[in-house]
Each structure stands twice: as C-alpha cells, then as structure tokens.
C-alpha positions, -999 to +999 in steps of 0.1 A: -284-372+158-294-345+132-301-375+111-321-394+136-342-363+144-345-356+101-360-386+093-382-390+120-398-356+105-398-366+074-416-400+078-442-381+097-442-354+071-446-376+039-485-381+053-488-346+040-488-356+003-506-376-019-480-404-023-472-414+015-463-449+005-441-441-024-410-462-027-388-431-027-394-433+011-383-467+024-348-454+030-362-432+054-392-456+069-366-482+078-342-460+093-365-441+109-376-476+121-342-487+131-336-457+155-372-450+171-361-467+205-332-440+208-338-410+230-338-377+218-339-337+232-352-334+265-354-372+269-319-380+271-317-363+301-342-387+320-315-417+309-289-431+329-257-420+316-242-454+309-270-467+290-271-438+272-239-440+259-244-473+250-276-464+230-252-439+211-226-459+199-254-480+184-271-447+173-235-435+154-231-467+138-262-472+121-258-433+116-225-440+100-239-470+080-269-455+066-267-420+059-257-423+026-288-438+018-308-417+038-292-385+027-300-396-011-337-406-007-339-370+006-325-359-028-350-381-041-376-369-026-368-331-032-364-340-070-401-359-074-420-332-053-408-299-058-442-287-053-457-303-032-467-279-001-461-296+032-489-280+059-471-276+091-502-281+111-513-303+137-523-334+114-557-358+126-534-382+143-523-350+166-486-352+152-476-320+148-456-315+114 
C-alpha cells in the first residue's frame, strides 16, 4: 500500500513544479489512476471486511504488476529535478502537499 499511498503524493506533488505534465510522470498518473477507488488509512476501517479484502488482492496485483515501472519513473524523476523545491503547503486547490 506504501506504493498506492506514494504515488498518489507524488501526482499531487508534481503541480509544485514547472513541468506538471512532463512525460516522466505518466507511470505514476496512470497508476495513481488505476488505484484511486482503493481505500486507504482511516478509511479502511469504514469498509466491510470482505469487500475489502477483495479490493486488496486487486490492489496487490496491480501493485505487483506495476511497481517496477512506478518505482523507475521515481528514479526518473529524482534524476531530472534535483532542484526543484517542492512547497509543502496547502496548494489553491486546498490539497495539502
């Protein structure tokens, strides 16, 4: 779930910089994308225990079949923007990075 929770912080946090539509993060978008239905934190608690385990064996495959690909698009990304300073404020669309 790490994963999930990563790129969904990421894909919020790439607004930060200049380049939010760069290719480098399509990887991310469409698995963010992909996963945006599956509860996390506090809200797994408010799901009924079979349907959440259903939602995680879907959640753990696509997990298992895209993290390579996730996992180097954040190398990617690290390598093109070394400097670029991500502002951990509350952005205008009240997102909180």
């Amino acid at each position: 779930m790490q994963l999930v929770e990563g790129a969904r912080k990421i894909n919020h946090l790439r607004f930060a910089i200049d380049e939010p539509e760069h290719e480098v993060f399509k990887s991310i978008v469409a698995f963010e994308d992909d996963t945006e239905d599956f509860p996390l934190g506090d809200l797994r608690a408010e799901c009924e225990p079979n349907y959440l385990k259903r939602l995680d064996e879907k959640m753990n495959k696509l997990i298992e079949d895209d993290k390579a690909d996730v996992l180097a698009a954040c190398e990617e990304i690290l390598r093109l923007f070394p400097d670029k300073p991500i502002d951990q404020t509350e952005r205008e669309d009240g997102i909180s990075s």
